[in-house]
TORKOL-4160 file (C-alpha; in steps of 0.2 Angstrom, whole numbers, padded with zeros to 4 digits, m for minus):
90
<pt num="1" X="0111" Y="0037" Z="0149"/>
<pt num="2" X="0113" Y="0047" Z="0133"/>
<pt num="3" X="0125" Y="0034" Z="0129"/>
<pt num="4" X="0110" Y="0022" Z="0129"/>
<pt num="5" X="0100" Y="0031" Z="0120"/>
<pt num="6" X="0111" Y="0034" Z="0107"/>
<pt num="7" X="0116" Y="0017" Z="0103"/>
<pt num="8" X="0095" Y="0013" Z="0104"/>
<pt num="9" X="0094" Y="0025" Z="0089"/>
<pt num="10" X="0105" Y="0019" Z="0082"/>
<pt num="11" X="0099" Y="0001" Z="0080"/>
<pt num="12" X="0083" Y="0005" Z="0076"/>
<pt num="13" X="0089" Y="0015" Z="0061"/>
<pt num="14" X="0100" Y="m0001" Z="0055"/>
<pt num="15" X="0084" Y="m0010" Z="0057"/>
<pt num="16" X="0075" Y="0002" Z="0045"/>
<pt num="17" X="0089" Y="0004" Z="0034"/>
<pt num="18" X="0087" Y="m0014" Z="0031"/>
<pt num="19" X="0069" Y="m0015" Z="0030"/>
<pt num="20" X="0071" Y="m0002" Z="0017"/>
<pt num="21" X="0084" Y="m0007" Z="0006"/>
<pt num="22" X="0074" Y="m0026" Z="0007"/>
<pt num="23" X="0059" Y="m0017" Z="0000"/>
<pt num="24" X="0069" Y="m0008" Z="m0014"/>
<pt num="25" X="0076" Y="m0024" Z="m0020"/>
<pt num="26" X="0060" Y="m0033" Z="m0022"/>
<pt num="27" X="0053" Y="m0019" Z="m0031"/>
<pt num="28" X="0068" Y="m0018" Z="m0042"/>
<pt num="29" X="0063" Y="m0037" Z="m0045"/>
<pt num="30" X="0046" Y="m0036" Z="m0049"/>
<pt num="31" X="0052" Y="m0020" Z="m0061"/>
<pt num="32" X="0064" Y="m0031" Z="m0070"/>
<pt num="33" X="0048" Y="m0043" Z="m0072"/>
<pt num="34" X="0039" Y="m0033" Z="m0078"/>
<pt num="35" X="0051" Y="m0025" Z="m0093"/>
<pt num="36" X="0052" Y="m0045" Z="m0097"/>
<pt num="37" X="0035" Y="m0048" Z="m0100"/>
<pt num="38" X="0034" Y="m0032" Z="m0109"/>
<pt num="39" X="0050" Y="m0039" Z="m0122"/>
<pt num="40" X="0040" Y="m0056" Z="m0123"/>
<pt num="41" X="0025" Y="m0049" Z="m0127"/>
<pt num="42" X="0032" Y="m0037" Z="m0141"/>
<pt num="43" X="0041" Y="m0051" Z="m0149"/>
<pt num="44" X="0022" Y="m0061" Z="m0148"/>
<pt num="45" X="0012" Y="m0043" Z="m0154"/>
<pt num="46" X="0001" Y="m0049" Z="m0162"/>
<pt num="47" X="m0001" Y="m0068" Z="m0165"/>
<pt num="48" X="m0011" Y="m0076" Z="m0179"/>
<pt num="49" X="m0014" Y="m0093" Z="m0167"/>
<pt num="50" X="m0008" Y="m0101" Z="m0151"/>
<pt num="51" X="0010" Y="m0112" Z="m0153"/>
<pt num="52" X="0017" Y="m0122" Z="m0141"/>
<pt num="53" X="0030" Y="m0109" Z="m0143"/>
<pt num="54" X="0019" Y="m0095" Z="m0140"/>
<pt num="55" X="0013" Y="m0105" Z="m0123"/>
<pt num="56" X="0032" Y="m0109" Z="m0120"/>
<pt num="57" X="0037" Y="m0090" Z="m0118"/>
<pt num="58" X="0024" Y="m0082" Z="m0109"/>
<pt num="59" X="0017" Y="m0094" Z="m0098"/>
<pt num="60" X="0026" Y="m0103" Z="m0082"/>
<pt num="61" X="0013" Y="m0114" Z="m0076"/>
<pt num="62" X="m0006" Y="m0118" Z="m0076"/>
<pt num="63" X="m0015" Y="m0127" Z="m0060"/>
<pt num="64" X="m0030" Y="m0135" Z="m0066"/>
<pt num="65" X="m0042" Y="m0137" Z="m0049"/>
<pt num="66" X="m0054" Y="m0153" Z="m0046"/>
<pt num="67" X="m0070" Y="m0150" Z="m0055"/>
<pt num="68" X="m0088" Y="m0147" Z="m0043"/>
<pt num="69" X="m0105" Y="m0145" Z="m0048"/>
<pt num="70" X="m0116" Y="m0129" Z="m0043"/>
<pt num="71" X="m0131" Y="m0129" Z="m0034"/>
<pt num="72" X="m0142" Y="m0129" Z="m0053"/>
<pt num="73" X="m0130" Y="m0146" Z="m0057"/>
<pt num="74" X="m0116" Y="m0138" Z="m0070"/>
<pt num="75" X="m0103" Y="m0141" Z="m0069"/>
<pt num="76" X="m0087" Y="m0127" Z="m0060"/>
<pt num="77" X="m0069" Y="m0129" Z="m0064"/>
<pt num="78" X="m0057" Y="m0116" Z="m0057"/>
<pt num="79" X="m0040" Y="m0115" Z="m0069"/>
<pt num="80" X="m0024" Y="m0102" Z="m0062"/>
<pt num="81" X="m0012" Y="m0098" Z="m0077"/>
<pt num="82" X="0003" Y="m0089" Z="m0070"/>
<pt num="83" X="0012" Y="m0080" Z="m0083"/>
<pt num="84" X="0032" Y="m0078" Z="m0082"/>
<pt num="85" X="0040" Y="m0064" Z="m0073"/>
<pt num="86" X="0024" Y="m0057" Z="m0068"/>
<pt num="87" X="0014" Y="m0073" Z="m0059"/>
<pt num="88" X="m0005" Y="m0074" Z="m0056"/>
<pt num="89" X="m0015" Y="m0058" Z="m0065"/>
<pt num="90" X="m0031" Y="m0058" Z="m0059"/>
């Protein structure tokens, strides 16, 4: 019986030994991210106007939603720029 229970404990600490060491390396990612932005954005400090390069290094990708018109009749257009190594910044 306390053989049993032992060998219980002992999987449910595996179990969070994995859970944690799963959620220490995606914050170690989005750390690394983040110090990446930061380098891109120092070497982009202060720009004078907007270059394909400039779009190049910081942004991955923007989603351009269909167009719908509001209730007044103007017309909505939802855009989503997600910038590298640190996604979506609402």
């Amino acid at each position: 019986m306390l053989s049993q229970k032992y060998q219980q404990e002992q999987d449910e600490q595996e179990t969070k030994i994995q859970t944690l060491t799963a959620r220490l390396d995606e914050s170690r990612q989005q750390t690394e991210g983040v110090e990446k932005w930061i380098d891109l954005l120092r070497q982009f400090s202060s720009p004078t106007e907007l270059t394909a390069e400039l779009l190049n290094a910081l942004v991955e990708k923007i989603l351009v939603h269909e167009a719908t018109k509001d209730e007044d009749g103007s017309r909505v257009q939802e855009v989503e720029i997600f910038y590298r190594f640190v996604g979506k910044i609402d």
